[in-house]
N, C-alpha and C positions, 0 to 999 in steps of 0.2 A: 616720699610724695604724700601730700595729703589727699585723704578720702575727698573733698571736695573737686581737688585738681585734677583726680584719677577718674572723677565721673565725668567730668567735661571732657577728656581725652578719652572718654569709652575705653578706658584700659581696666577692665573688671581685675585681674590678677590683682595689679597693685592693689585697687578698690577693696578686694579680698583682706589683702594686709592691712590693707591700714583703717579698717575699719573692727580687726579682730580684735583690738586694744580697747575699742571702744564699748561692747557688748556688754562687760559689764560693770562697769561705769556709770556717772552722775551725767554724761556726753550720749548716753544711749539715743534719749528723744531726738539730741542735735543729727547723731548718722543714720535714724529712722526720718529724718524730716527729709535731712537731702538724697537719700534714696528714694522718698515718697515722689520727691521733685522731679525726678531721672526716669521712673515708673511709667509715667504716662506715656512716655514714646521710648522706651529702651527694656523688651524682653528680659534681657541679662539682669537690669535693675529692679526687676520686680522678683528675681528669682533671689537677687543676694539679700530684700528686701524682708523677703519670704524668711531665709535661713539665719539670717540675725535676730529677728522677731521669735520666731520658733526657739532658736538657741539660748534665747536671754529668758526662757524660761517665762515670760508676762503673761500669755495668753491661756496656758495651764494654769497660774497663780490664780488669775483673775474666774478662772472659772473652778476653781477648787473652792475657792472662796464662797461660790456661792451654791455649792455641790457638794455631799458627801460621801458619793457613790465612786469608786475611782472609774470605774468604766465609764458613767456619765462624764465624767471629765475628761477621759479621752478622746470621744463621741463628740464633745460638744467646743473641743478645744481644735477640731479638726474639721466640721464644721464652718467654726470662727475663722480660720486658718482661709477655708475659700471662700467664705464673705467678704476678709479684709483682701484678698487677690484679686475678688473679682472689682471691688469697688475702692480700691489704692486710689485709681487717678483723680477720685472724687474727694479725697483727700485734700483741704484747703488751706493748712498751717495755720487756721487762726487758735490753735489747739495745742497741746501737745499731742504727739501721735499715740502715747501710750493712752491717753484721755479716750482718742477718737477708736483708739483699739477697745478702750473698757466698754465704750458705750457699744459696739458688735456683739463683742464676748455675751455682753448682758439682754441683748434679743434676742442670741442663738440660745441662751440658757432657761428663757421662756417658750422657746420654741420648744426646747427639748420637754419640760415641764410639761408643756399643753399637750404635746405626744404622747406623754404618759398616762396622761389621764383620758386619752382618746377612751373611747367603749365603742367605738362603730369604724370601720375602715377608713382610711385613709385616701381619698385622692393623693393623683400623682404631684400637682403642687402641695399637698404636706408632705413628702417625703425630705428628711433630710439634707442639706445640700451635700455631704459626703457620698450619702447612697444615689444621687442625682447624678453626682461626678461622676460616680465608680461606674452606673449605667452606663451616661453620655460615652467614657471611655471603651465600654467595651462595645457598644453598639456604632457609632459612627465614625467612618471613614474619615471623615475631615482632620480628628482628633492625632490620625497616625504622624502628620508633618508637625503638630505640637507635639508629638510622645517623642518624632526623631529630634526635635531639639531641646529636649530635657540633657541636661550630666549623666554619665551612665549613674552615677552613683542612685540617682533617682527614676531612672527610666526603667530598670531593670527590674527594681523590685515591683515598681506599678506595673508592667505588664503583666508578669508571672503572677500578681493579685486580682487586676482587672480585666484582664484577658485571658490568663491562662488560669482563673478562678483557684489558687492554691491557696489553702492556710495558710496562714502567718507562721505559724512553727514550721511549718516545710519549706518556706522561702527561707529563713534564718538559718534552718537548717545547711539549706543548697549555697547559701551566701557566706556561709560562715559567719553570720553578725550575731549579734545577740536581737530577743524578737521583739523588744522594745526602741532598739534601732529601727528594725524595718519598721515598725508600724509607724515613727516617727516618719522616716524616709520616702514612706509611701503616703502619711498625710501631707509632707510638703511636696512630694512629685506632683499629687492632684490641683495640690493650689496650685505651683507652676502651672499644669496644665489650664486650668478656668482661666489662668491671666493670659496667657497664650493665643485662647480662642476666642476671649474678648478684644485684645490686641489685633487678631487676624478678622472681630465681626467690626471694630471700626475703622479699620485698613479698607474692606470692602468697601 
């Protein structure tokens, strides 16, 4: 089954497969486009949209690129990570997606830039959008019906991060993963979640 036919039929499984051939491939933009497509009204496809994008390594490249720090690159690829979830649907194809991903990447890595060189506090709209999410998640109730419909793969480790406030080596620890796994697993559970409760603020 093609990835295209698999999205019409909301059959994510197949979607899964036959989109894993595609990852890292010259066809990347094409199964980021028609996932961008499927995004704007289908949870699941923002989530498979989320874990292609992350997996294909682009949105690290791109901000390694223009970072030397590895932490900053973390920070700022995770960031990126919930800016492109929260703002997928606004995604318009006249682009390729990796284009419309470089141009996020490279205002979340100004941002990070301008935060460095802050000298005087910070209001609440400069904080991070990772440190926003990881708040939002542990502070509001709404958050708990997009946390239950995360994959446990991802819901697990953001809880015990975001709610049950553990280290990163302690989760890896308890999980058996390696702690570059979670931290990965746990930047893409929060983008999930942003797309989730933006899904559910224009549902309302």
């Amino acid at each position: 089954m093609t990835l295209n036919h698999a999205l019409h039929k909301a059959d994510y499984t197949s979607a899964r497969r036959a989109v894993n051939p595609l990852t890292n491939s010259s066809h990347l933009d094409e199964a980021l486009a028609l996932l961008a497509e499927h995004a704007t009204s289908e949870p699941q496809a923002v989530e498979l949209f989320l874990e292609v994008l992350d997996g294909s390594g682009t949105v690290r490249r791109f901000a390694g690129a223009a970072l030397l720090d590895h932490t900053a690159v973390d920070d700022v690829s995770q960031d990126a990570l919930i800016s492109i979830a929260d703002s997928v649907h606004t995604y318009d194809g006249r682009s390729k997606v990796t284009t419309w991903v470089h141009s996020i990447v490279r205002r979340r890595v100004v941002d990070h830039l301008r935060r460095q060189r802050a000298t005087v506090p910070l209001d609440d709209g400069d904080i991070s959008p990772a440190a926003h999410m990881s708040s939002v998640i542990a502070t509001r109730a709404t958050v708990r019906d997009a946390l239950d419909a995360l994959p446990e793969l991802y819901r697990i480790p953001v809880i015990l991060r975001d709610i049950e406030g553990e280290p990163y080596a302690d989760i890896a620890e308890r999980l058996n993963r390696a702690e570059g796994t979670v931290k990965a697993q746990i930047s893409r559970g929060r983008a999930m979640v942003a797309a989730r409760l933006r899904h559910q603020d224009g549902a309302a």
